[in-house]
Structure formats: C-alpha cells, structure tokens
C-alpha positions in Angstrom: 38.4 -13.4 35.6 38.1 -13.9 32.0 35.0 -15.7 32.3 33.6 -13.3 34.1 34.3 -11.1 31.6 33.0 -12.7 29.0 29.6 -13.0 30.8 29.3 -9.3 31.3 30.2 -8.9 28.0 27.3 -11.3 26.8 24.9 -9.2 29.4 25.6 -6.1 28.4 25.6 -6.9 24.4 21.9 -8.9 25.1 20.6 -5.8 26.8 21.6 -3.8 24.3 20.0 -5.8 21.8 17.0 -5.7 23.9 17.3 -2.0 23.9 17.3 -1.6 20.6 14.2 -3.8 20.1 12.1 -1.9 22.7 13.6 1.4 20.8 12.4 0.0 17.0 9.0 -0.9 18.5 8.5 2.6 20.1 9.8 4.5 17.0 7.6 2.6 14.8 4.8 5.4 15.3 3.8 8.5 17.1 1.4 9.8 18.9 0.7 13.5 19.1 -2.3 15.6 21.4 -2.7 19.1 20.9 -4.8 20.7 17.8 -1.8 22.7 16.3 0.8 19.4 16.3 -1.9 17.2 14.9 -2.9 19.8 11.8 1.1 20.6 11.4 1.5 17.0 10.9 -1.3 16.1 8.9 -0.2 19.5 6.8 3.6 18.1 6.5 2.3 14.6 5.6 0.2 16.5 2.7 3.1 18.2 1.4 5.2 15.1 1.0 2.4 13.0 -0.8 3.6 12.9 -4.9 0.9 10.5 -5.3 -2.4 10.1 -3.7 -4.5 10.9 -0.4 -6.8 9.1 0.7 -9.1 10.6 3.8 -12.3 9.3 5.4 -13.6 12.3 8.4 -17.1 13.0 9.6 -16.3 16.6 8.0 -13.6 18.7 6.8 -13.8 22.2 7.4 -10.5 23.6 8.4 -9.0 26.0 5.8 -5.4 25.7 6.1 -5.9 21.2 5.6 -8.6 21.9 2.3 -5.9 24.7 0.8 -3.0 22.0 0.8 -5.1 19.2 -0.3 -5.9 21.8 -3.5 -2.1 22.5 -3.7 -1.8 18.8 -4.0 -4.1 18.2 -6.5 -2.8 20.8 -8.6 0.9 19.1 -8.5 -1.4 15.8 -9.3 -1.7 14.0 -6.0 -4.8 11.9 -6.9 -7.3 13.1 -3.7 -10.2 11.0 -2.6 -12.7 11.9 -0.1 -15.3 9.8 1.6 -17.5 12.4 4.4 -20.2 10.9 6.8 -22.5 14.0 5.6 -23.2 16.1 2.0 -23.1 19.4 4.6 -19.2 20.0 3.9 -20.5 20.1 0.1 -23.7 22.6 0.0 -21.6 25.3 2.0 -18.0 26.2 3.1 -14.4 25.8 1.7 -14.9 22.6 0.7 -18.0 23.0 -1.4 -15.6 25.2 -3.7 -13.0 23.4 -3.8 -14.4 19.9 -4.6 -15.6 20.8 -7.9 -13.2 23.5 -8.9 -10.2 21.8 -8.0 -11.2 18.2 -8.9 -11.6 15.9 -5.5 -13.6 12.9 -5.7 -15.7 12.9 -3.0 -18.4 10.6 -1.8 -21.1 10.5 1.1 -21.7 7.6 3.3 -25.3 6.5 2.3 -28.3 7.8 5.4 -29.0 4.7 6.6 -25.0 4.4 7.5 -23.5 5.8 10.0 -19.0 5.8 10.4 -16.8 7.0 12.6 -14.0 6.2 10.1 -11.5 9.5 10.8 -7.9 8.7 9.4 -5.9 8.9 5.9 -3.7 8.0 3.9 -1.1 8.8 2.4 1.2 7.7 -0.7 0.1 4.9 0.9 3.2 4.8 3.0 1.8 6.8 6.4 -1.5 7.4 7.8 -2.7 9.5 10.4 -5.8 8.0 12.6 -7.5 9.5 16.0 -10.1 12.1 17.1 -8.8 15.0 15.4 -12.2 16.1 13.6 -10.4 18.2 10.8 -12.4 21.3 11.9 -11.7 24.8 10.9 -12.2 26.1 14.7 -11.7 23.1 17.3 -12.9 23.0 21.0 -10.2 25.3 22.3 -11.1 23.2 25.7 -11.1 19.5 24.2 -7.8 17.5 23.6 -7.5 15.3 20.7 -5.0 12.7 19.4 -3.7 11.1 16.7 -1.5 8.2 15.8 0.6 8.8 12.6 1.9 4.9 11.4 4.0 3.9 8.9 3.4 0.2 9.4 2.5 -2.1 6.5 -0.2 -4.5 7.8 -2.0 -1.6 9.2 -1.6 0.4 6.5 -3.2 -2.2 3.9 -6.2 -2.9 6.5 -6.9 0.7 6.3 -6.4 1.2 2.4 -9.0 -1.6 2.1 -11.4 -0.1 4.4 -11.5 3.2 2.7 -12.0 1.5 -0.8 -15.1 -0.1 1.0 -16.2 3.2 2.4 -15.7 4.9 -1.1 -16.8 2.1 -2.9 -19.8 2.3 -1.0 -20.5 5.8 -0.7 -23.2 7.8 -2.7 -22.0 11.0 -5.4 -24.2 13.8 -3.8 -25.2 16.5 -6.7 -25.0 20.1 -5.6 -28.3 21.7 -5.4 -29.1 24.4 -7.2 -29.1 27.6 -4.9 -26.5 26.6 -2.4 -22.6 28.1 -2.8 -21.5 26.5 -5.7 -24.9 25.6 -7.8 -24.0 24.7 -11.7 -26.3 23.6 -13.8 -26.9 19.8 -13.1 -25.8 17.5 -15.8 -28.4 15.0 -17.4 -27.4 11.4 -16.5 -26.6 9.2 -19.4 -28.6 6.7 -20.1 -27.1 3.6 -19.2 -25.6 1.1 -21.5 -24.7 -2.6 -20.0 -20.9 -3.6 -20.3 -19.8 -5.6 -23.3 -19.8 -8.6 -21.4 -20.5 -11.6 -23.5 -23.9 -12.7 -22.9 -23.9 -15.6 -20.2 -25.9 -18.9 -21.0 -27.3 -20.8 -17.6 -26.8 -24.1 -18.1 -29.2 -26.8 -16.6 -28.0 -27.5 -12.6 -25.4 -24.1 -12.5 -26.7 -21.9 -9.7 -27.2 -18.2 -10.5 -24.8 -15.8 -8.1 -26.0 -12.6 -9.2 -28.3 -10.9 -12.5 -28.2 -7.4 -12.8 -26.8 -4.6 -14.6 -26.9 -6.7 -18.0 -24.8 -9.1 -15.8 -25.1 -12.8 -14.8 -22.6 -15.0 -13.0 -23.4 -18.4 -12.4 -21.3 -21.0 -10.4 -20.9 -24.2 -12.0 -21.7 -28.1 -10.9 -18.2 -28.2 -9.8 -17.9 -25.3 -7.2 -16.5 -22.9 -9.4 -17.5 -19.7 -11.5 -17.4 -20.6 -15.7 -15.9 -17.3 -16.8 -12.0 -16.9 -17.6 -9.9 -13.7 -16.3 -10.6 -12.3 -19.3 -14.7 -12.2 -18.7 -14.9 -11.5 -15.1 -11.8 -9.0 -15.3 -14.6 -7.2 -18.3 -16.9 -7.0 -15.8 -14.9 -5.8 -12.4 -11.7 -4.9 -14.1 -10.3 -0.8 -14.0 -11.5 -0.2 -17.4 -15.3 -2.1 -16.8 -18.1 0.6 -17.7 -19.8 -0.1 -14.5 -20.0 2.0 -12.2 -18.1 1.1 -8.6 -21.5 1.0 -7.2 -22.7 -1.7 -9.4 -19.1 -2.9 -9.3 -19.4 -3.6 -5.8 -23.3 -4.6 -5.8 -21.8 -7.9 -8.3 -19.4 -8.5 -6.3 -21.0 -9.2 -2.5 -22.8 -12.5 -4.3 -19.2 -13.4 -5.6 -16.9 -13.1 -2.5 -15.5 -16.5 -1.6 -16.7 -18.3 -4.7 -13.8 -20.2 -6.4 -12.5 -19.1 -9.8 -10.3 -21.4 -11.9 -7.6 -19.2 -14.3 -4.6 -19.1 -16.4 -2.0 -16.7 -16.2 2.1 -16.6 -16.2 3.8 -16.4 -12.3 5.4 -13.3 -11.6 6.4 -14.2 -8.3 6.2 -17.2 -5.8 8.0 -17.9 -2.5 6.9 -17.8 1.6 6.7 -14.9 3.8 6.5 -14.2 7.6 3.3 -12.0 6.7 1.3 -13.8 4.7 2.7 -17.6 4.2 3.0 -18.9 0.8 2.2 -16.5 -1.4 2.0 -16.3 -5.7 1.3 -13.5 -8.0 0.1 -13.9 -11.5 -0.3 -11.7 -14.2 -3.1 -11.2 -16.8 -1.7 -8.4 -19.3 -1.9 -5.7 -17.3 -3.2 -6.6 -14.2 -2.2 -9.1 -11.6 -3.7 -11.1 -9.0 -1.9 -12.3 -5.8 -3.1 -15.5 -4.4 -2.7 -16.8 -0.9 -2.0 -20.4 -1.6 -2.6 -23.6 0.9 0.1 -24.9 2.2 -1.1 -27.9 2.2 -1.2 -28.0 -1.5 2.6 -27.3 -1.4 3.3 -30.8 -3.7 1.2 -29.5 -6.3 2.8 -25.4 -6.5 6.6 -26.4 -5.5 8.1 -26.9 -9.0 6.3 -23.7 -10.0 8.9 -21.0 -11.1 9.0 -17.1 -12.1 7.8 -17.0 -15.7 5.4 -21.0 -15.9 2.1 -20.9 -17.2 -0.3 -21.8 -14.9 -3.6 -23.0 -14.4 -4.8 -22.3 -10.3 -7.7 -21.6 -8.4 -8.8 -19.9 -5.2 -11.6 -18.4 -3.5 -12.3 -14.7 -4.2 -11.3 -12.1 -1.7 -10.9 -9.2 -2.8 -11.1 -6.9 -6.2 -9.0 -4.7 -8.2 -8.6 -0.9 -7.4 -6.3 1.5 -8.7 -3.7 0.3 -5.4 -4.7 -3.7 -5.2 -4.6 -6.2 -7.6 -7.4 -8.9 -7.2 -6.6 -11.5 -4.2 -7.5 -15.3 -3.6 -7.3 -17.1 -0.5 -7.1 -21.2 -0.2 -5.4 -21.3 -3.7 -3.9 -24.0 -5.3 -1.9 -24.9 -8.5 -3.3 -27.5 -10.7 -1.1 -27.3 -13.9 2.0 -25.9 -15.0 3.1 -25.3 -18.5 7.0 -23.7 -19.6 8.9 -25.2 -16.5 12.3 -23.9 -17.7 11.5 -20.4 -18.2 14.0 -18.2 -20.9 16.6 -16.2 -19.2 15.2 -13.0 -18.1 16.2 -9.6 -19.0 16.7 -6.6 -16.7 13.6 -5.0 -17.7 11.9 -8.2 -16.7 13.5 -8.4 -13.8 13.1 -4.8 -12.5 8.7 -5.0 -13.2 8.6 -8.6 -11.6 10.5 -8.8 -8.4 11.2 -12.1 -6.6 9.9 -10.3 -3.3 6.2 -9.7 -3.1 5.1 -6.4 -2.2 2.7 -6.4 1.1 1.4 -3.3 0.2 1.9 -0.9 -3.1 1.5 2.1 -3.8 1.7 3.9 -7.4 5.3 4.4 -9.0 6.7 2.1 -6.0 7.3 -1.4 -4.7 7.6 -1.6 -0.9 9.8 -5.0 0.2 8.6 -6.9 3.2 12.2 -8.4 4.1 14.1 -6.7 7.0 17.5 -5.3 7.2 18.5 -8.8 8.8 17.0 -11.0 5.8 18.8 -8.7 2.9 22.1 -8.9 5.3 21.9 -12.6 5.3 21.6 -13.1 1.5 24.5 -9.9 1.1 26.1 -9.1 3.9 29.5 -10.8 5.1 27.8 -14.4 6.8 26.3 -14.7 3.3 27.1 -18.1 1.8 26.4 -17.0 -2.0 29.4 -16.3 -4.1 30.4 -12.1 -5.3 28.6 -13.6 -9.0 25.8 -14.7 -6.8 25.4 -12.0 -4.7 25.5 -9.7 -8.0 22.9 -11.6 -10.2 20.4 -11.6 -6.9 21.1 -7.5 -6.0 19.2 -7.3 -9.6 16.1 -8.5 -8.5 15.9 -6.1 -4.9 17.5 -2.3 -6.7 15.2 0.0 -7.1 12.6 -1.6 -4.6 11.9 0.7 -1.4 12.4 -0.4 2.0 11.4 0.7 5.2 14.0 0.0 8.4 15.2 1.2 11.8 18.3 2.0 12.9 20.9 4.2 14.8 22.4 7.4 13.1 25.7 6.9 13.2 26.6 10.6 11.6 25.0 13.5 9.6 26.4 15.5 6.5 23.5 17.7 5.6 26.0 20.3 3.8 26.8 18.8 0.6 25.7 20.2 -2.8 24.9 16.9 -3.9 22.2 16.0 -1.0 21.9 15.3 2.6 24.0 11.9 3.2 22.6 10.1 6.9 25.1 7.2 8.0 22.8 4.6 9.8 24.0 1.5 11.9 21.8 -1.6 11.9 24.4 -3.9 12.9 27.8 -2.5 12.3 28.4 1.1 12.7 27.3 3.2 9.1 26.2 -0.3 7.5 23.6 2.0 5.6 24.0 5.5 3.9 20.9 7.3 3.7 20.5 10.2 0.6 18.0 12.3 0.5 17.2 15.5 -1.1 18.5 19.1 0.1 15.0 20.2 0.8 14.7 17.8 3.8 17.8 19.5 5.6 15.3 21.5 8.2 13.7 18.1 9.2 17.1 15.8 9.2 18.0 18.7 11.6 16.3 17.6 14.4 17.6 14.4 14.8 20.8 13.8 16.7 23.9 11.2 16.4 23.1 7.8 17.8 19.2 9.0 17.9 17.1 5.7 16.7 14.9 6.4 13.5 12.6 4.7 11.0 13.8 5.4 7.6 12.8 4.4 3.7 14.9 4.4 0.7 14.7 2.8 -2.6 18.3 -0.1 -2.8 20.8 2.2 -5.2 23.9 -0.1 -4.6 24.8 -3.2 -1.8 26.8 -3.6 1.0 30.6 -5.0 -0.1 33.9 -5.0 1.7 34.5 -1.2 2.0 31.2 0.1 1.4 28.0 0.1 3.3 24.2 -0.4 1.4 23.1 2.8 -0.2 19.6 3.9 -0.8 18.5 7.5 -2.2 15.2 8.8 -2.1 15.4 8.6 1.8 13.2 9.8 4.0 13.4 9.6 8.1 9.8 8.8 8.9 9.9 8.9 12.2 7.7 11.8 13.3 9.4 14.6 15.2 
C-alpha cells in the first residue's frame, strides 16, 4: 500500500511540475485583439519606460500614443522613431511634436519598403503585431499584438531597429507645411581625426571613403588597434551613423586582433562560451570557439589579453561591439589583485544577454541562483557571502506562484512568490503599482523582475525590490 502511495505521490508531484512548466511557457507573453486593449497596453508600457522607446510603424497618428511618448520625453525617456513614410512629418500631431518635443525620427529610404511594426521598451518588453498606431482604426478590422518580455527576442528586435534607424534617412521639413522653420545650412563636412592609413604593398583595401581607409592585412586581419577603429565607429566618432554604417558593411566578418582587460568569462546555455573585454569605456563581448577552449581556460576576470574574432556587430548606445569565432592568443597578469566592491558591482561574473541603460539583466534562472545559494548548495555561508557580491544589484526576470499579497503597507507593496518552496521570494515594489498587483490572485502564476537586495538563508526567503509583475493583465 505504501508503494502505491509513493507512486501516486511521484505522479501527482511530476504533473504538477509539468503544470507549472506549461503555466511558465504560457505566461511568458500575451497576446491581446481589440483596438482599445492594444493602445491601453502600449499606453501602460509608455508610462513605465524611465529610459528609452524604441518604435518602428508604417505611421503614427493616434493622439493619445504621440501625447505619452511627449510626456516621456519630457521626464527624459530617450524616444527614437524609424516611419516607412515622411507623411506623419509634413502634417498631423506628429509633425509638431517631433521637433518641439525632441524625437529622433528617421524615414526608411524610397527604394525600401518595411513592414517593421513593433517597439521597444526599456529594453525589457516589446509590443509587436498589426496594430497600425492610427488615430481612427477600422472600426470593422481586428488587430493583435504580442507584448514579450523575452530576452533572445527582445535583442533580435533591438538589433533590427538599430538597422532600420541606422539606415534610415533625416527628412527636413519643407517650408510651407505645418511646422516649416527656417532650414539650417548643413556644415561642411570635416573627416574624423583618424590617423591617416598607409596601404602597404599586398594588404587589400576593405573600404575608402569619408577620409577613411581600412585595409586587411597579409595575415587575415585588419592593422588598426581598438583605439583606431573604436575613432572611427566608436559613440563619440564624428561620422555620421550613415557613413557609420556605409564603413562598416565592407568590415562585417573581417577579423580584428586586440588588447584589452577581461571583465567577464564563463559558459552559458544562450550563447556558449562567452568573454567580455573592456577598452576604457566601452566593451566588446566576444563569442569565443570552443574549440579554442586550451588556449582561453586559464583566462580570469581582470588578465590582459590579446584575442581575436570576426566582426559582428558595432557599438550603439544599448550594445557593445560583438565577435564571433574568437579566440585567446596571450594572456598577461594571471593572478589578478583582489577586487573591490566597486569593481565587483560594474563587472559582474554573469554576462548580460541583453542591457539596457542603468541596468544589468542576468541570464541564470531561479534554479541556477538556488543551486549556488539555496539549501542543496555545497559552498560554505563565507562562500555563499563573497559570491552574493557579484549577483546584488543585478535584475532578474522569473516565474512563479504568488504565495500571498500585502499591498497595504506604508513602506511598499510586498508579493510572496513560490518557485520551489512556498514564499522562497519576496517581491517589493513601489505603492504606485497597488492598482495593477490588484488583479492578480493568490496561487495565480506570474513573470516578475526585481533587482537581488539580499539572498535566500535559513529563515528568510530571496528579496528583490524594484519589482514589477510583467505579466500582462
């Protein structure tokens, strides 16, 4: 009888595990289909943004959307804009508004056409469908959108946009039409201080233009340090993202050969083995080979290192510059100097799969934190102390049960949330969030975010404040 009881038991606990799976895959977006939820959404998700939005739309014409993208850029939400036509910008809202209230906006060149209709924003949620961001939809046409907090998507879409707006064209207003000003004289332009580069007999020119040339070598690989090619492509180049981006199509998959100091090296699900470097004040994140691991496994947080890779992709105000194929070829300072908290906090040992401004989103999962922390964890209370250093203050983004609720305290709404034992995680957020927390009921299953206050020990659960449930509701 006992055995049979015991094989129930193991039933019932694998189909509730099972459960719980199907419930974290079907909370992980949402999907709504009528105008007014869509544009309530997108309004809610424009509200919340403390950082940037991103959108790329045919058009936008609808009133209530452009007013609280002007709200946000007034708080100082960076707004960009990339629209499939300059109509939006001779006449209507938006023609006011995008030069009074300081949008960058760009037009897909003529000979383009995009469908592109999604945003972003915070780079923590976007919002994607056939919502057309009109001011007086089809009253007999039915639309949808997916809003998705996922990371993988979320970085394939914050790359596409910096394509679009990359690529897109800055349309002057003509004189005559809503908002004419006087058009400003174009600067003449003046090439970048870039040192002036020699060809050498057998290197192969990539690209000249722009007071530019970049060469690759007899030996496969582009002769310019960071240093040179970050003058050229780097935040602070005096190119224009046009020319930017007209260098680099001839320099995409080339191979570079640098030297910078590791800031972070290890293996993920996501991406493999992965290694981020940083050059002063900008980094580069290189996808290394793994069959290259002899030559990168004594690497360690804080070596100099000499490495290579082929170009992937280049800096923008959200991603540093990525390599692919890369591979370590010398390593200098092997024992490192003990590093301080400061250090510690601006160079996590978890790489960030996508980051936003201000914040560092953490790949790992409840269950990988739980096995370095929680109570299976082989690492000593010292251990487990000197580690929880290098993960507070990141965000992370989990699913779970609510356990309980206690949104009337003075000191801000507190969500208990089971992931594997009941109330394993306390969720604070701020009071102002008390309307929305509402809606969600005791053993409901939720995403939620947070940035790692303080860990899980014997009589306490892990805390994180500056929650948010993102589940859509």
């Amino acid at each position: 009888m006992n055995h049979v009881k015991r094989i129930s038991f193991s039933f019932l606990a694998a189909l509730t595990g099972a459960f719980l799976c199907l419930q974290q895959c079907a909370f992980a977006s949402d999907a709504f289909f009528t105008t007014q939820e869509i544009q309530a959404q997108i309004l809610r998700a424009i509200e919340d943004s403390a950082e940037s939005i991103d959108v790329a739309a045919p058009e936008i014409t609808s009133k209530e959307i452009l007013q609280s993208l002007a709200k946000a850029r007034q708080r100082g939400v960076h707004v960009r804009l990339v629209l499939g036509t300059d109509r939006p910008l001779l006449k209507g809202p938006l023609a006011g508004l995008s030069k009074r209230e300081g949008f960058e906006s760009k037009v897909l060149p003529r000979k383009e056409l995009s469908h592109s209709n999604f945003a972003i924003f915070d780079c923590k949620m976007m919002v994607a469908g056939s919502y057309r961001w009109n001011k007086a939809p089809c009253k007999a046409t039915r639309d949808y959108a997916l809003f998705i907090t996922d990371t993988r998507v979320l970085v394939k879409h914050q790359r596409e946009f910096d394509a679009l707006f990359h690529g897109g064209e800055v349309r002057a207003i003509p004189e005559g039409s809503v908002t004419a000003e006087p058009k400003p004289e174009m600067p003449a332009y003046t090439p970048p201080a870039v040192s002036p580069t020699i060809v050498a007999p057998g290197q192969k020119v990539l690209t000249s233009n722009f007071g530019v040339v970049i060469t690759e070598g007899n030996d496969g690989y582009i002769p310019m340090s960071f240093e040179e090619f970050n003058k050229i492509f780097g935040v602070a180049s005096e190119l224009s993202d046009d020319q930017k981006e007209s260098l680099w199509n001839s320099c995409v998959g080339k191979r570079v050969k640098w030297n910078g100091t590791v800031s972070y090296i290890g293996w993920t699900l996501l991406n493999s083995w992965m290694m981020s470097v940083t050059h002063g004040d900008t980094g580069v994140e290189v996808r290394l080979n793994s069959a290259n691991k002899p030559h990168f496994s004594a690497v360690k947080y804080g070596n100099t290192v000499t490495y290579t890779g082929k170009l992937d992709a280049r800096v923008t105000r959200v991603f540093p510059y990525k390599l692919e194929d890369g591979d370590v070829h010398d390593v200098k300072n092997t024992l490192p100097t003990p590093l301080t908290k400061e250090e510690i906090s601006q160079n996590p040992d978890v790489v960030p799969v996508s980051q936003g401004p201000k914040r560092i989103l953490l790949v790992e999962s409840f269950e990988d934190i739980d096995k370095i922390f929680g109570d299976k964890s082989t690492l000593t209370d010292a251990q487990k102390d000197e580690a929880w250093e290098k993960y507070k203050g990141k965000y992370v983004n989990w699913t779970g049960q609510i356990a309980d609720k206690n949104i009337n305290v003075a000191v801000g709404l507190r969500i208990g949330i089971t992931n594997k034992e009941r109330g394993d995680v306390e969720l604070i957020a701020v009071a102002s969030k008390k309307a929305y927390f509402s809606k969600f009921e005791e053993g409901e299953t939720v995403q939620y975010s947070g940035r790692l206050l303080t860990r899980h020990k014997d009589d306490s659960p892990y805390v994180l404040d500056d929650g948010d449930i993102t589940t859509l509701k």
